[in-house]
N, C-alpha and C positions, 0 to 999 in steps of 0.2 A: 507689593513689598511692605507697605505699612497701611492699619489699621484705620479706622475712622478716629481714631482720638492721634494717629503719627505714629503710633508704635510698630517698631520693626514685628513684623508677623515669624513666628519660629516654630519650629517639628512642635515647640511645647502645646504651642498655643494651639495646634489644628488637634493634638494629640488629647487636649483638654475639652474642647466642641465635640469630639467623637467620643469621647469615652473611650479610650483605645490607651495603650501605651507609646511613649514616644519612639521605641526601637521599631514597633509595630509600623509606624507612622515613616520613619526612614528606612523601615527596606519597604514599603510601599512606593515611595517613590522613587530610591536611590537605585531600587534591584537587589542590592546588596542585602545577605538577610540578616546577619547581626542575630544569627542563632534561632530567628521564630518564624513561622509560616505565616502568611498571609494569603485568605482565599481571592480567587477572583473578584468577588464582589467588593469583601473590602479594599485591595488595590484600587477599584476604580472610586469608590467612594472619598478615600483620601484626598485622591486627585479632583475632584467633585469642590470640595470643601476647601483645599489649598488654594483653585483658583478663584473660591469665591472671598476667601480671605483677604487676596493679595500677594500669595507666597513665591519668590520672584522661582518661577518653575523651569524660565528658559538657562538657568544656570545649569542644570540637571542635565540639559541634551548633552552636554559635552561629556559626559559622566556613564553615558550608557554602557553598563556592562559590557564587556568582551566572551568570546564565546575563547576558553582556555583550555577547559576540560569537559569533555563531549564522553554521552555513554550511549553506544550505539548496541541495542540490543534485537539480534534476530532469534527467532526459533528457530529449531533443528530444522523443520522441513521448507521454510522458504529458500535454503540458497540455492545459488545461482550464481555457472561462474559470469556471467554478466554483472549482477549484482558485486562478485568478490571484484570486481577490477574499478566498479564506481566504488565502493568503498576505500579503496588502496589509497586511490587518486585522491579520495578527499581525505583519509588518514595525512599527506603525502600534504595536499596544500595545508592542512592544519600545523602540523607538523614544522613547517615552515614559517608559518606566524606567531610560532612560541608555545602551539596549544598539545593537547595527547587526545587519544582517541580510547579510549576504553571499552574493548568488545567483549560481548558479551552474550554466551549462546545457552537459552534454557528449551526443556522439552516442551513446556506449552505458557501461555499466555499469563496466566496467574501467576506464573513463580514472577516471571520480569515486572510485574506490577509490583508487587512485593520487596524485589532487591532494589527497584528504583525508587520507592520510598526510603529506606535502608538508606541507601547512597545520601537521597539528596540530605535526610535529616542529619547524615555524618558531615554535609560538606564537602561532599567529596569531588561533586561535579557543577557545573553549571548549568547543563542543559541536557534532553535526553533526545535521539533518536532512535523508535521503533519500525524499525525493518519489516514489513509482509502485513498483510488483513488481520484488521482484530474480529473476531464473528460472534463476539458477545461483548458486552459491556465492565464484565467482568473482566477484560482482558486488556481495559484502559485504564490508566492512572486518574485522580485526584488530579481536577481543573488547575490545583492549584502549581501541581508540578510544571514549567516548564520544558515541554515536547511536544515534538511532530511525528504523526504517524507517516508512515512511507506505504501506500495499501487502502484498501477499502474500510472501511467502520460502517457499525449501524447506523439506518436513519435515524437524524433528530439528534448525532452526537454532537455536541458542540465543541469539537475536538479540531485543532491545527494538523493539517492532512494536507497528502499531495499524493495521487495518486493515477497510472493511465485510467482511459478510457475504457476498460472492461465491457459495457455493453455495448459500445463503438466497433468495437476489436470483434465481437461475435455476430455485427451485424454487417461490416466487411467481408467475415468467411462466409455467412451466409450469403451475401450478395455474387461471391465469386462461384460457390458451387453451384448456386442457381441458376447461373449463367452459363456456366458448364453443363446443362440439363440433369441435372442430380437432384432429385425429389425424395428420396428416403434417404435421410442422412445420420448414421449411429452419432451421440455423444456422450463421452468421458468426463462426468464430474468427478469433485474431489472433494468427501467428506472433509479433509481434515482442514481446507482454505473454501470452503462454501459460497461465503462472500462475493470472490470474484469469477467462480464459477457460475453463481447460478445469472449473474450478470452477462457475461458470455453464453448463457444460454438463450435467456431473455433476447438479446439480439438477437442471436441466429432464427428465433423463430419467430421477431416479428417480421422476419424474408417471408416466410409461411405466414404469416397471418396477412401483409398486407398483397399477395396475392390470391386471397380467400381457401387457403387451405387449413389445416388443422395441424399442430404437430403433436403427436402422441406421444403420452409420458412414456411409454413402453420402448419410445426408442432412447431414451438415455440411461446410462449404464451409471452407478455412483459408486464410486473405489473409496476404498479405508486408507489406502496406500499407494505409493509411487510403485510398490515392490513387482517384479518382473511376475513372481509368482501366482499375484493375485491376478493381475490379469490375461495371465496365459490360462489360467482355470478358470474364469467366466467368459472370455472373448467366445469359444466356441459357441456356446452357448444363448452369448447375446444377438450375433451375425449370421447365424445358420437358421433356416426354417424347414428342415429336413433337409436335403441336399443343398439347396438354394441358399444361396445371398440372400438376407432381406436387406440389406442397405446398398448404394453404389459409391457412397461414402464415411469416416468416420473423421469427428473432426474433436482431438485430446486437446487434456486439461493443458498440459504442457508440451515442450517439446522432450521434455524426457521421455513422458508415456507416449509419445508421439514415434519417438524412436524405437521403444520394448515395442509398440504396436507392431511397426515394420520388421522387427523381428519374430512376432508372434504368427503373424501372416502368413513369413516365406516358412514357416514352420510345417504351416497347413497348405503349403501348396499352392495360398493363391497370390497373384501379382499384383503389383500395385505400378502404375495408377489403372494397368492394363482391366483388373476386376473389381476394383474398388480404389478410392482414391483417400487419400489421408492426407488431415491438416495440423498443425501442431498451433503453440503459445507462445512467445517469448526471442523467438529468431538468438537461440543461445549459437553461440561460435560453430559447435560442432552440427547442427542442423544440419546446415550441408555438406556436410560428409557421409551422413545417411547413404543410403542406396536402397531407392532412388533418392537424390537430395530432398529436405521436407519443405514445404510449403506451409508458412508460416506466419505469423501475427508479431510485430519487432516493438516494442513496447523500449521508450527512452528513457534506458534504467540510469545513464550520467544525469541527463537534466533533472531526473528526479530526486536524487542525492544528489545535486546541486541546490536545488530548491527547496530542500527541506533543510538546509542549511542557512539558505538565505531567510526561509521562515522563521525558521528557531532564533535568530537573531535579531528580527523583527519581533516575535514575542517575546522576547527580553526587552525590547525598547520603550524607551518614552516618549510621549504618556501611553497607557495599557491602551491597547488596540483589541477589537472583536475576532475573534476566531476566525480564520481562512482556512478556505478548503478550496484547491485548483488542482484541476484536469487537465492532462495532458492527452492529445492524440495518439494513436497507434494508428500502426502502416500494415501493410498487407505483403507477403515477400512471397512473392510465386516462383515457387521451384518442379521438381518435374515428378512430384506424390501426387497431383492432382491432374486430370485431363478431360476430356469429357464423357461424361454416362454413358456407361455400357446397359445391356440388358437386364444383366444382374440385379433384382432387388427392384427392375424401375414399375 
């Protein structure tokens, strides 16, 4: 609180040791930004230097920013009405604390880096949530914004993240089809979320690896799009080896394509799980209404818009805390797309 000569210690005097200005100096500590950025690093060095001053810092806790105004921005291609009903809810509790929720839906990644700088230099907002996988770096904000990703990022991001288990999640389906006696298994990636596809890969084939098999890249199929079109025009293609099956299973990116799959199928005549078995992503509502219902991967889309919630609030807090990133489990939902290996493909 006071210096080695008794002098009370002030923003001035830490803002005079740093070379910094003093507004620089109280939104480093306060949160509050009083018009100017402050990066990570200097946030923490502030703090660094106020404790070594004396600067009475526990007055601040009481002070911690409020989360008011929230900007929640997805891309077009991640929703999910799972995702639209955790949103709602946390519109819904926000809402009731005094706060607004600002949604916000661009076509790809760069644009929302760009309006949420926009935003924050206006003041407009407090805090940002990004909705779905960023799958380049480009497609994350400046450390210095306050946000949480909801989704996969690159390694070595040192980015506030919450996201499932993706390679959990494909080493579950591979462990249930395996078990089912199903040894050639199609897989639907998805260019446009790579991220937590090729993680869902990755599991599924260390099933195959740690029973000394091989899985061939030949057998996963990688789509541009969700769209029905594109995969009713390779699926032929991918699953046939002249008359024959070559898989006894396929296991999609989602359960969207999980669902066009099952339609793709009875197109061509064959059954499912009777000639091949299909698994889907995400245990979305409609899942089981499929026919046959789909066998699925249920990923805990409240907890995780609850928790990125509760992080983004925690990266507001004081003193600056080091970036988190926490994993949530996924469940395995057996419905009646999958059954045991036929001949087909084995």
């Amino acid at each position: 609180m006071v210096d080695g000569q008794g002098k009370r210690v002030t923003i001035r005097d830490i803002a005079k040791r740093l070379g910094i200005s003093p507004a620089t100096v109280s939104t480093a500590l306060t949160g509050r930004r009083n018009g100017v950025f402050v990066s990570e690093e200097t946030r923490k060095r502030v703090w660094e230097v106020a404790r070594e001053m004396g600067y009475p810092l526990e007055r601040l806790r009481a002070k911690t920013p409020k989360l008011k105004q929230v900007a929640l921005f997805c891309t077009s291609y991640h929703w999910s009405l799972i995702f639209i009903n955790a949103i709602m809810e946390f519109a819904n509790n926000l809402s009731q604390r005094g706060g607004k929720v600002l949604l916000q839906v661009e076509n790809d990644g760069k644009s929302e880096v760009a309006l949420a700088h926009e935003l924050y230099r206006r003041r407009e907002v407090d805090g940002f949530i990004f909705l779905g996988s960023r799958n380049s770096n480009d497609e994350l904000p400046d450390i210095e914004l306050p946000y949480v990703v909801i989704g996969e990022v690159p390694e070595g991001s040192e980015v506030w993240q919450v996201c499932s288990d993706n390679e959990n999640g494909g080493r579950i389906v591979g462990e249930h089809l395996w078990n089912l006696g199903h040894r050639k298994v199609g897989v639907f990636l998805m260019e446009s979320n790579l991220l937590p596809s090729l993680k869902r890969l990755r599991g599924l084939k260390s099933i195959w690896e740690r029973h000394g098999f091989i899985f061939p890249e030949d057998w996963v199929l990688r789509l541009q799009t969700e769209d029905e079109h594109e995969l009713a025009e390779k699926l032929p293609k991918f699953i046939f080896d002249g008359d024959n099956l070559r898989f006894t299973a396929l296991f999609c990116y989602n359960d969207r394509v999980g669902g066009t799959t099952l339609k793709c199928l009875n197109r061509l005549g064959i059954k499912v799980p009777e000639d091949i078995s299909v698994v889907g992503f995400d245990n979305e509502p409609y899942s089981e209404l499929f026919h046959p219902p789909l066998t699925t991967v249920e990923q805990p889309f409240s907890q995780l818009v609850s928790l990125a919630v509760q992080l983004l609030e925690e990266r507001l807090s004081l003193p600056p805390s080091p970036h988190k990133q926490v994993i949530l489990p996924c469940r395995l939902i057996v419905r009646s797309s999958t059954s045991y290996a036929t001949k087909n493909g084995a």
